[in-house]
N, C-alpha and C positions, 0 to 999 in steps of 0.2 A: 465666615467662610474658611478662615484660618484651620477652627476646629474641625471642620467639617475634615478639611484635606489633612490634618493629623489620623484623624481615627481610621480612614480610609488606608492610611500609609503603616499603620500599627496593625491591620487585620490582615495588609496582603503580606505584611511578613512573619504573620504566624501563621498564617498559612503556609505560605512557603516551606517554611520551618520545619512544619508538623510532616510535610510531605518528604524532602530533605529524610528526617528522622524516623520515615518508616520504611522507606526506599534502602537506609542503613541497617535496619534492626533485619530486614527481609533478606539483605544479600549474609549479613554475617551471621543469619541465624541458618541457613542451607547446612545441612546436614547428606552425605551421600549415601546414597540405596545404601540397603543393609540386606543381605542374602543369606538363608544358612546353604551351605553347601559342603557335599564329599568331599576330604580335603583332595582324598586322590586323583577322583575322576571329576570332580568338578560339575556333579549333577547336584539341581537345587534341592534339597527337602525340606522338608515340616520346617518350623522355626521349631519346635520341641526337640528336635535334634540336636539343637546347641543352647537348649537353656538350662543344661545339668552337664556336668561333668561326664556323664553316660552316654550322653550323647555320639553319634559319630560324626556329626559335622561341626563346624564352623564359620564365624559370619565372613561373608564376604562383602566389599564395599567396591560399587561402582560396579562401572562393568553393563554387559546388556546379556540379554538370556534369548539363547536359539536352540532350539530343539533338543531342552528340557537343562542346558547346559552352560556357565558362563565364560565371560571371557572378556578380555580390557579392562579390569579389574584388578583388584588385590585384598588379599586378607591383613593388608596393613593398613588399615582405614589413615593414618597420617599420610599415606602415600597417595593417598586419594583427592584432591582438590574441587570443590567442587566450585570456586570461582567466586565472583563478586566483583569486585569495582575493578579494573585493570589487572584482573587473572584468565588465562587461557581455558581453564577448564581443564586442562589435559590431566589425566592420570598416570599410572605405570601397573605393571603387573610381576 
């Protein structure tokens, strides 16, 4: 009986564990949107617009997009949070 209630006690905590462990890979693996966009006017285009130097745009991070246009955002992806264990979430622009 002893063993029994061992192996039972060794499974729920790798279980646990494994859960724990992917609950963490998940929060600190979030990455925030990525947008090309006009730096000017802040209209989104192609991604081929910012994957060369010729390009006219830039990526932008976070933010949400209304009629064709972003905004709560920034093009400084550090500025961008996208949260995890005890983070608010919030961005800056």
């Amino acid at each position: 009986m002893a063993v029994r209630r061992r192996r039972l006690r060794s499974g729920t905590v790798l279980l646990g564990g494994m859960g724990v462990l992917a609950a963490t890979l998940t929060a600190c693996g979030s990455e925030p949107d990525r947008r090309c966009v006009d730096r000017v006017s802040k209209d989104v285009l192609p991604d081929r617009e910012c994957d060369d130097d010729t390009g006219t745009g830039r990526y932008y991070y976070g933010g949400r997009v209304s009629d064709g246009k972003v905004t709560d955002g920034s093009f400084d992806k550090s500025a961008v949070d996208r949260g995890g264990f005890g983070s608010s979430g919030s961005g800056g622009g």
